[in-house]
C-alpha positions in Angstrom: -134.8 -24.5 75.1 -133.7 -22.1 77.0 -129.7 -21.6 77.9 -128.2 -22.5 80.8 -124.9 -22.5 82.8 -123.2 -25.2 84.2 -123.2 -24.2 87.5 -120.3 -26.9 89.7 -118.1 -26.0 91.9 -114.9 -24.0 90.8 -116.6 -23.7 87.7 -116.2 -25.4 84.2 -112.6 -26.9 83.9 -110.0 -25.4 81.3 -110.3 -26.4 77.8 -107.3 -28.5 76.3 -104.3 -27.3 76.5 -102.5 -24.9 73.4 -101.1 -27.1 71.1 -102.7 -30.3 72.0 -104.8 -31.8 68.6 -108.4 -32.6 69.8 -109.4 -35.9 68.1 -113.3 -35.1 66.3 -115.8 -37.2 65.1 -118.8 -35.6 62.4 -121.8 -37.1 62.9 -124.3 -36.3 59.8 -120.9 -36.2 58.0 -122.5 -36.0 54.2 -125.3 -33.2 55.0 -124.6 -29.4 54.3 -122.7 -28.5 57.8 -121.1 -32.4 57.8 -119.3 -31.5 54.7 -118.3 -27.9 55.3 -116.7 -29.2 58.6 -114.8 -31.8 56.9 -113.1 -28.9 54.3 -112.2 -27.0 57.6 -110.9 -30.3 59.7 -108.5 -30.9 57.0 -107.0 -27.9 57.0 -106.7 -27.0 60.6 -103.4 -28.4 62.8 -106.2 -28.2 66.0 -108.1 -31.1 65.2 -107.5 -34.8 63.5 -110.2 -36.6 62.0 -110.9 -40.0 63.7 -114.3 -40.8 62.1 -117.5 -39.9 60.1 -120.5 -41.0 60.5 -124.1 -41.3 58.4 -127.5 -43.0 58.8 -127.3 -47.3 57.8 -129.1 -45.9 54.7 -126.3 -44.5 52.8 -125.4 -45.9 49.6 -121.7 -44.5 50.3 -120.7 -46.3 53.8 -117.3 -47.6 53.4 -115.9 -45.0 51.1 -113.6 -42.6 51.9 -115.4 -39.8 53.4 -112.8 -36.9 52.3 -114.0 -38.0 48.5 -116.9 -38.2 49.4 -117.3 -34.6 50.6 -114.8 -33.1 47.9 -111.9 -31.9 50.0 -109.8 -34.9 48.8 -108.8 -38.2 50.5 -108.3 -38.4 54.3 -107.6 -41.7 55.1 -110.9 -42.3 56.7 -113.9 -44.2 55.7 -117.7 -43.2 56.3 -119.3 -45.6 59.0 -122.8 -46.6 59.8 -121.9 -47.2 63.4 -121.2 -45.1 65.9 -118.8 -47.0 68.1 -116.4 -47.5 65.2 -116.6 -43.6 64.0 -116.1 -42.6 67.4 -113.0 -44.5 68.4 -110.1 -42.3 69.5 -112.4 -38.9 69.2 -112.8 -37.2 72.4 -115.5 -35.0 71.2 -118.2 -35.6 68.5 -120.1 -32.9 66.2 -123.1 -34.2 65.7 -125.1 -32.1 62.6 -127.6 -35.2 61.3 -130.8 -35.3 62.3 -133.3 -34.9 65.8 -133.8 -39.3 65.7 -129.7 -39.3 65.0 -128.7 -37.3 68.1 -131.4 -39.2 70.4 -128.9 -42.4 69.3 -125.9 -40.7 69.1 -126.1 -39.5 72.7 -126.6 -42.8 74.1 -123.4 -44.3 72.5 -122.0 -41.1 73.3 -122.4 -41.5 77.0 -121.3 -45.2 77.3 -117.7 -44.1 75.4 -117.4 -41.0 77.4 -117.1 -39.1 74.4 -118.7 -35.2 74.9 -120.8 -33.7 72.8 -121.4 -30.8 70.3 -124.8 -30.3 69.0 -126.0 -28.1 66.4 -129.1 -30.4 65.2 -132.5 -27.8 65.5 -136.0 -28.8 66.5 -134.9 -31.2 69.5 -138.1 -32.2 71.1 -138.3 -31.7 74.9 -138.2 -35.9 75.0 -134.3 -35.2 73.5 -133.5 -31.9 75.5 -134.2 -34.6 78.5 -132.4 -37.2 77.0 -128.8 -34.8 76.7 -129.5 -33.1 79.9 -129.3 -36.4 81.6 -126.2 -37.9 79.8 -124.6 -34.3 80.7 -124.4 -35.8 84.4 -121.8 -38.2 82.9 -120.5 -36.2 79.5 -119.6 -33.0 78.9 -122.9 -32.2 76.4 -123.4 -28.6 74.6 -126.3 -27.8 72.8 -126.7 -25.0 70.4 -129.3 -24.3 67.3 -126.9 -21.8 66.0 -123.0 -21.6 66.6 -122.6 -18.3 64.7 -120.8 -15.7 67.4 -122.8 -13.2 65.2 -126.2 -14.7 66.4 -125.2 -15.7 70.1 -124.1 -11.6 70.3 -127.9 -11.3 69.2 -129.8 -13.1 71.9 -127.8 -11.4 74.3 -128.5 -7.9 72.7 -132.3 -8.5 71.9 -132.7 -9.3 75.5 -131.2 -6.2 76.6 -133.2 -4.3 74.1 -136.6 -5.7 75.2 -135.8 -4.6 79.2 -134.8 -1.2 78.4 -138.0 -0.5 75.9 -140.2 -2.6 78.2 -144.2 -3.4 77.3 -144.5 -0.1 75.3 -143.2 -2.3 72.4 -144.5 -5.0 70.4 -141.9 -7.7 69.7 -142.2 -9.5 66.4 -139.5 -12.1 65.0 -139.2 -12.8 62.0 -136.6 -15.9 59.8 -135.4 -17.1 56.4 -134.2 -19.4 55.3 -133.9 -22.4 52.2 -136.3 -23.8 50.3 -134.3 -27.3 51.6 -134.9 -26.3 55.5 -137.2 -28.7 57.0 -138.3 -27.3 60.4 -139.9 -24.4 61.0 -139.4 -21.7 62.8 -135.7 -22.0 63.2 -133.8 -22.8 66.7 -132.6 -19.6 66.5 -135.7 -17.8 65.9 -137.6 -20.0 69.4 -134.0 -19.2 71.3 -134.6 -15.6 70.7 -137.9 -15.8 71.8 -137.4 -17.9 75.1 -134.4 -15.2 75.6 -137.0 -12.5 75.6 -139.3 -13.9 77.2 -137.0 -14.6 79.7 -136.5 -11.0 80.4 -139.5 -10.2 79.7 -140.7 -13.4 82.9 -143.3 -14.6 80.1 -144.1 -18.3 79.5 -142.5 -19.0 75.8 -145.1 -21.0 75.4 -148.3 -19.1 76.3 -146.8 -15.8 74.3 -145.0 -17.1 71.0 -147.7 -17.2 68.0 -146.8 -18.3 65.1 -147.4 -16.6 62.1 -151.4 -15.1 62.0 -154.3 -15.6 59.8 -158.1 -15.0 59.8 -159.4 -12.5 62.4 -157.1 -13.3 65.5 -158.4 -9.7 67.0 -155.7 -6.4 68.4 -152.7 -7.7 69.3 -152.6 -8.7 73.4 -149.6 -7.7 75.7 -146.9 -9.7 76.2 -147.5 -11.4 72.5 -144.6 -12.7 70.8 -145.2 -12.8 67.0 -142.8 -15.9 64.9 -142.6 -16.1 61.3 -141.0 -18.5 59.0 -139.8 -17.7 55.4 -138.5 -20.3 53.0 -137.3 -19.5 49.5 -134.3 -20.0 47.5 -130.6 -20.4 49.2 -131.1 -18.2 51.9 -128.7 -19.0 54.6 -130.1 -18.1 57.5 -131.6 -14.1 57.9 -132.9 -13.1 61.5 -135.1 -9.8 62.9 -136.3 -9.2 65.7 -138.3 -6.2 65.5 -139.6 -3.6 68.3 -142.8 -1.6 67.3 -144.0 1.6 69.8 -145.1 4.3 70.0 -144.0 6.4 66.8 -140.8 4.6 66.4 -140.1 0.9 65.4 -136.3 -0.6 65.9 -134.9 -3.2 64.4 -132.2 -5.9 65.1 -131.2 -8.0 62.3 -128.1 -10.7 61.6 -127.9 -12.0 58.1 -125.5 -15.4 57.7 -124.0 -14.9 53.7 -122.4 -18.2 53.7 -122.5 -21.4 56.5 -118.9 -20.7 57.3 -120.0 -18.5 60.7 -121.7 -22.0 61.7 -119.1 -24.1 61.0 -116.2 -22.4 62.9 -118.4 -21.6 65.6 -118.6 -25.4 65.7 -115.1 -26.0 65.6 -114.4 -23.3 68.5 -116.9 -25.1 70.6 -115.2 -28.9 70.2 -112.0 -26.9 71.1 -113.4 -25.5 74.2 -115.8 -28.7 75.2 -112.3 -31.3 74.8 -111.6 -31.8 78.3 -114.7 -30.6 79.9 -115.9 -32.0 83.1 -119.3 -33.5 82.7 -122.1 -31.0 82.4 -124.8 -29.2 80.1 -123.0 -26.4 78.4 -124.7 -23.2 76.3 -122.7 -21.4 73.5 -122.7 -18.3 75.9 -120.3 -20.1 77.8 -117.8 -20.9 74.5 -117.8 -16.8 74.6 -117.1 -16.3 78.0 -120.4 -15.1 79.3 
């Protein structure tokens, strides 16, 4: 997916106004990110927790979800439906699972409640799906909310129009042993940035990972490559082989924390939001 601007008249509307509380939703409340967000929602005056929510097949709906996560009671309970989770939120983070946000959005759209999505490996069937609620919602879509990594694409971009064809691009990611899509978001946003800059079809030059005798190396090939091992967090390189030299541009995530604020800026920014389909670029004023 590549990113895109919301391009209406006057441009995007002002976020809320300092000092108002933005009413949140977590969606995929009890994964990795769910429960890192709910630590920092209960701690930050910003936002107030209106509602969790998990797949029908969790042993724990019900219960409250503040237990459930460790961060102490909130006063709200986990729900298997989003209607109920979502009443009084204005904007939902949504952090379960590609078949979860293809649901969620629908609900989404008939409430009028916007969207912040950090799920990866969206199929083009989804990216469809959002785009076309963003008509009603305000919808942003984003495989990694880390300011670290959204500096990155911009960056990498820039670094493969100033060395040009000379040199070879190659990206390469890690992460857990627990990730289950491969390569990353981040890793195919990087490349579709390049390529971008580079006016090559992502789809035509990305290869991932090589084996065999695939031959020399063509122009214009964009090399992918997936690690898994361990607790990695998230490690990212994109590296640029020429002529005698070879550059590298790396960002390395030490804990989730980078995600989960990112997240938390980009509800902040989307409550309020005129309907459209927003890029994390945009959270950072670009």
């Amino acid at each position: 997916m590549t990113e895109e601007t919301n391009a209406k008249a006057g441009g995007p509307e002002p976020t809320a106004d300092k000092g108002t509380v933005v009413n949140v939703m977590v969606a995929g409340a009890l994964g990795r990110m769910g429960k890192l967000l709910l630590g920092l929602l209960s701690q930050d005056p910003r936002f107030l927790l209106t509602g969790a929510l998990e797949s029908p097949e969790c042993p724990d709906i019900g219960k409250d979800v503040g237990e459930l996560s460790g961060v102490g009671k909130l006063g709200v309970t986990l729900s298997q439906s989003f209607p109920e989770a979502a009443k009084g939120a204005s904007v939902y983070l949504d952090f379960s699972s590609p078949q979860g946000v293809s649901q969620n959005i629908v609900e989404a759209d008939i409430l009028g409640v916007a969207a912040v999505i950090g799920v990866t490996a969206l199929d083009q069937v989804i990216l469809a799906q959002l785009k076309e609620a963003s008509q009603r919602i305000g919808v942003l879509v984003a495989p990694n909310m880390s300011t670290g990594v959204n500096i990155m694409y911009r960056v990498a971009a820039r670094m493969a129009s100033l060395l040009g064809e000379d040199y070879d691009i190659e990206i390469v990611e890690a992460h857990h042993n627990r990730k289950k899509d491969a390569p990353s978001g981040t890793a195919m946003r990087l490349c579709e940035t390049i390529c971008r800059e580079r006016d090559l079809d992502p789809s035509k030059a990305a290869v991932f990972g090589r084996h065999g005798m695939p031959g020399p190396r063509p122009k214009g090939e964009i090399g992918i490559h997936a690690i898994r091992g361990g607790d990695i967090v998230g490690d990212h390189t994109v590296i640029f082989a020429g002529p005698g030299e070879t550059l590298e541009l790396t960002h390395r995530a030490q804990t989730r924390d980078a995600f989960a604020k990112g997240a938390l800026k980009a509800a902040l920014w989307m409550a309020g939001r005129a309907p459209g389909y927003y890029s994390y670029a945009e959270v950072l004023g670009s």
